[in-house]
LUMDREN-249890 format. One record per residue (C-alpha): residue number from 0; y, z, x. Coordinates in pm, 1 decimal. Example, Ala and Ser with C-alpha at 12.3 -4.5 7.8 and 13.67 -1.06 7.14 Angstrom:
<sites>
<site><num>0</num><c2>-450.0</c2><c3>780.0</c3><c1>1230.0</c1></site>
<site><num>1</num><c2>-106.0</c2><c3>714.0</c3><c1>1367.0</c1></site>
</sites>
This chain:
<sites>
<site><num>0</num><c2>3248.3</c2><c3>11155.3</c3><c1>7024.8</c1></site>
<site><num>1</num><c2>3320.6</c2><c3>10807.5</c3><c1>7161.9</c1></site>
<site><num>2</num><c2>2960.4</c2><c3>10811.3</c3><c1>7367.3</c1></site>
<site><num>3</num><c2>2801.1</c2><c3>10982.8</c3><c1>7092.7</c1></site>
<site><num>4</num><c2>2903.8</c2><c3>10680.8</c3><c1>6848.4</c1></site>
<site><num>5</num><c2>2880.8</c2><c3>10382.0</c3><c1>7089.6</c1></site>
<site><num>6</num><c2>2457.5</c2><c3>10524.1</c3><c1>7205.9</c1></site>
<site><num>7</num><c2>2426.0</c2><c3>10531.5</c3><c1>6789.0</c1></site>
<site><num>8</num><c2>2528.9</c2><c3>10138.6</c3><c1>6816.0</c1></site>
<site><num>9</num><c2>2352.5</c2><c3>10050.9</c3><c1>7104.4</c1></site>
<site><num>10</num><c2>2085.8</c2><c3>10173.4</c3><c1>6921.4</c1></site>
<site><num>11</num><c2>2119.3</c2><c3>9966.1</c3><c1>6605.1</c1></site>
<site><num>12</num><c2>2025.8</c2><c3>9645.7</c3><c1>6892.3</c1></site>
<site><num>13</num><c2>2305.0</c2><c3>9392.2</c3><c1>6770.7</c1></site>
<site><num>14</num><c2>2509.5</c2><c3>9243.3</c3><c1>6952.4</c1></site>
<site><num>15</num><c2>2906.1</c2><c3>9237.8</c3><c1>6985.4</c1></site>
<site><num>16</num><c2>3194.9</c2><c3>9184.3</c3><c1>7229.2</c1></site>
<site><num>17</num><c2>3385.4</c2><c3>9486.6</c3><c1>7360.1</c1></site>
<site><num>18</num><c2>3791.0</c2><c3>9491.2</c3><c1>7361.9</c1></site>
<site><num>19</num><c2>3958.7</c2><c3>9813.5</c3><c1>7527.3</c1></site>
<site><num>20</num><c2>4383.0</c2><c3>9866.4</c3><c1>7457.5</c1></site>
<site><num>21</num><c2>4475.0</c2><c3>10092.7</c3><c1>7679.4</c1></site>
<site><num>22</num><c2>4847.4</c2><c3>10037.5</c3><c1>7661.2</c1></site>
<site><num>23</num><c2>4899.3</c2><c3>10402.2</c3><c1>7557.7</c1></site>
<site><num>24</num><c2>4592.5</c2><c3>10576.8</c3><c1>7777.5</c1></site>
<site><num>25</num><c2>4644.2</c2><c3>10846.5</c3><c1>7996.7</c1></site>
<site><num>26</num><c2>4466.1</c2><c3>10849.0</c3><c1>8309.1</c1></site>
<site><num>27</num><c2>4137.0</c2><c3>11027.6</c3><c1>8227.1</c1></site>
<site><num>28</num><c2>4027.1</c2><c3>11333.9</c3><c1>8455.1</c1></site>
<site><num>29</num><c2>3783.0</c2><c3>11272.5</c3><c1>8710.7</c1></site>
<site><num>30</num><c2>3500.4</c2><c3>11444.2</c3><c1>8480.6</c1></site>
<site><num>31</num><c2>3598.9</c2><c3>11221.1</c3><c1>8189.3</c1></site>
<site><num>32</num><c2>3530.5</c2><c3>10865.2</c3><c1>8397.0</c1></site>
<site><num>33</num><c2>3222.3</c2><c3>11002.2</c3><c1>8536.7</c1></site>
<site><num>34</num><c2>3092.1</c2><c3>11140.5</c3><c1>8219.8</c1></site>
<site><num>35</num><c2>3143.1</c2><c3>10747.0</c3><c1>8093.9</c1></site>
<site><num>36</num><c2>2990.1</c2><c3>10644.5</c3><c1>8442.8</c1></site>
<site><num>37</num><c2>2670.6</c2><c3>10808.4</c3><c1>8394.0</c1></site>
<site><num>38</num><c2>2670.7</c2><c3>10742.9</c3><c1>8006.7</c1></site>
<site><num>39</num><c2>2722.1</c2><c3>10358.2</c3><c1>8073.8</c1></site>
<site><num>40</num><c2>2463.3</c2><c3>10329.0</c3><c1>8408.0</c1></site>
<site><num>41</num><c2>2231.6</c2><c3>10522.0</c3><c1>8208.3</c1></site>
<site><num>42</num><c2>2273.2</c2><c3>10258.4</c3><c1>7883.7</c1></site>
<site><num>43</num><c2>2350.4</c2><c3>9995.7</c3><c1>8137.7</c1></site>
<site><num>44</num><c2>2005.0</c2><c3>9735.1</c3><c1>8033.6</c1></site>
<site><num>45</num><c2>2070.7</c2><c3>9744.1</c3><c1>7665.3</c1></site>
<site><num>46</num><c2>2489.3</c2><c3>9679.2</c3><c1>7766.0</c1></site>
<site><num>47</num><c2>2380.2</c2><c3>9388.8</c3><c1>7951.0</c1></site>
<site><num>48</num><c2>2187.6</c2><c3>9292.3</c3><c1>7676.0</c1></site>
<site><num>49</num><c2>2396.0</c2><c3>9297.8</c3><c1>7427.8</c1></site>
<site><num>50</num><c2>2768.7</c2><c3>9355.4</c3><c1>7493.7</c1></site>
<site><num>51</num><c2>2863.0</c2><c3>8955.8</c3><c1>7538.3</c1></site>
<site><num>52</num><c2>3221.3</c2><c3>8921.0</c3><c1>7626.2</c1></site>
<site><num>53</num><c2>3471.1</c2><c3>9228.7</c3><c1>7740.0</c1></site>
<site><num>54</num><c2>3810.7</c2><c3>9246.9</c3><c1>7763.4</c1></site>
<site><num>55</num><c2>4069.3</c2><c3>9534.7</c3><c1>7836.6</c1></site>
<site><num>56</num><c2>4406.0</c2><c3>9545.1</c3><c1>7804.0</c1></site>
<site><num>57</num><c2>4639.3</c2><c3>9769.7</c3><c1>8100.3</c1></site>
<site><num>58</num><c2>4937.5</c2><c3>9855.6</c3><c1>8030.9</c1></site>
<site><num>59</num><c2>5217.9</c2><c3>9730.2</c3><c1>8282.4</c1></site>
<site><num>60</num><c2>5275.7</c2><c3>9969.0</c3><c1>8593.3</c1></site>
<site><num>61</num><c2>5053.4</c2><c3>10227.7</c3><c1>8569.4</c1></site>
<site><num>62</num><c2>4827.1</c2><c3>10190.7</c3><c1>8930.5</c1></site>
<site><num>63</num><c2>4643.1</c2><c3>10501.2</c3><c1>8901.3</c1></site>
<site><num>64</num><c2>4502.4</c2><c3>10359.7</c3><c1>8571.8</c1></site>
<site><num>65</num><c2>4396.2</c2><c3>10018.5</c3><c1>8702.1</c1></site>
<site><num>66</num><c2>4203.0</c2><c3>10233.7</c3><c1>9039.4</c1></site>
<site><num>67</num><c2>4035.4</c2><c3>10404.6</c3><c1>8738.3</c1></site>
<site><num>68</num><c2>3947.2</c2><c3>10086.2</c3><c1>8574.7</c1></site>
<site><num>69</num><c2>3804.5</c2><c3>9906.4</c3><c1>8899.6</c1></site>
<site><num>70</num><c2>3607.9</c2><c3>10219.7</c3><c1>9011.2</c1></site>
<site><num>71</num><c2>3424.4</c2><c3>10201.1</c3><c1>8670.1</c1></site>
<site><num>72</num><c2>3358.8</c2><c3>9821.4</c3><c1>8713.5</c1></site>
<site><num>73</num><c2>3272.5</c2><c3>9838.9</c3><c1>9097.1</c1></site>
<site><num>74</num><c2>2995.0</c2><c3>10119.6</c3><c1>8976.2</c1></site>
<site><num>75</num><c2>2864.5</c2><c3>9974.2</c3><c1>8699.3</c1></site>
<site><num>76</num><c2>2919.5</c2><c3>9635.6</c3><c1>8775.5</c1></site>
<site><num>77</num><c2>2862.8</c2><c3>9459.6</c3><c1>8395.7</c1></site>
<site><num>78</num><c2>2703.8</c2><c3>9138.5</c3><c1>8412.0</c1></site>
<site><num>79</num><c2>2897.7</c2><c3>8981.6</c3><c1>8098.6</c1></site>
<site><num>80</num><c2>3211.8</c2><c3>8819.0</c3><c1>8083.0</c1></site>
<site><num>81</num><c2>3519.9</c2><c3>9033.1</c3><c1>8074.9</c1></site>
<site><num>82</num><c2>3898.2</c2><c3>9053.0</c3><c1>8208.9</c1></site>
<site><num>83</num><c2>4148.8</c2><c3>9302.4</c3><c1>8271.6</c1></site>
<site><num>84</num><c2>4470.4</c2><c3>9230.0</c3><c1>8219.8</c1></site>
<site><num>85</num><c2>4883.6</c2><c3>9337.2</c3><c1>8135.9</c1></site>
<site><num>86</num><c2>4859.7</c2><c3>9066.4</c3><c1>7916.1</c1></site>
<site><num>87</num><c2>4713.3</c2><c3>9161.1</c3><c1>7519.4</c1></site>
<site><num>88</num><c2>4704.8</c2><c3>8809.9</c3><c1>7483.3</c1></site>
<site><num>89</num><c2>4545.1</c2><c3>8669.0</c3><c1>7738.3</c1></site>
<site><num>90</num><c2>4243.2</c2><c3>8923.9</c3><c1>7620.6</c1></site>
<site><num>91</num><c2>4252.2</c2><c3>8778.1</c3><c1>7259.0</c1></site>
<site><num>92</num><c2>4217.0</c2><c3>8437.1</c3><c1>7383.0</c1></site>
<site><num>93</num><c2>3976.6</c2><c3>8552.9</c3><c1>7619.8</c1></site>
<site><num>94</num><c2>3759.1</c2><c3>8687.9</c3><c1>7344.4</c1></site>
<site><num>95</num><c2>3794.5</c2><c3>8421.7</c3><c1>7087.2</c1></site>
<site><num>96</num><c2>3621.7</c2><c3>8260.1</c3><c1>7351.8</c1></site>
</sites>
């Protein structure tokens, strides 16, 4: 449903700024982060156009979570700004800009 909603968006051509909490996420399956691979390399021109600042939120001590999180980044390798971080608000500040 999350896909579904976000290619509706992208479709809509605004722009926006992405913020992810995953404080409370469980690790996703293997088929689950691919399935958002391929959505997001597959979407990836009109991201890059349009998504304009990123942040996302880990929660403390979960290393399995973060491997997830760089695998996704190291594939799709967004060109706008963006952190990860433990740190909720370091992201705001990050996104207020």
């Amino acid at each position: 449903a999350v896909l579904r909603v976000s290619s509706e968006f992208l479709d809509k051509e605004h722009t926006f700024m992405t913020s992810w909490d995953l404080r409370r996420a469980a690790v996703p399956s293997a088929g689950v982060a691919w399935e958002c691979i391929r959505w997001a390399l597959k979407n990836r021109k009109r991201l890059d156009a349009n998504n304009k600042r990123m942040s996302i939120c880990m929660p403390p001590g979960q290393p399995a979570l973060v491997a997830v999180v760089k695998l996704v980044f190291s594939i799709c390798a967004p060109v706008n700004p963006h952190i990860v971080s433990e740190s909720c608000e370091k992201c705001e500040d990050f996104m207020l800009g």
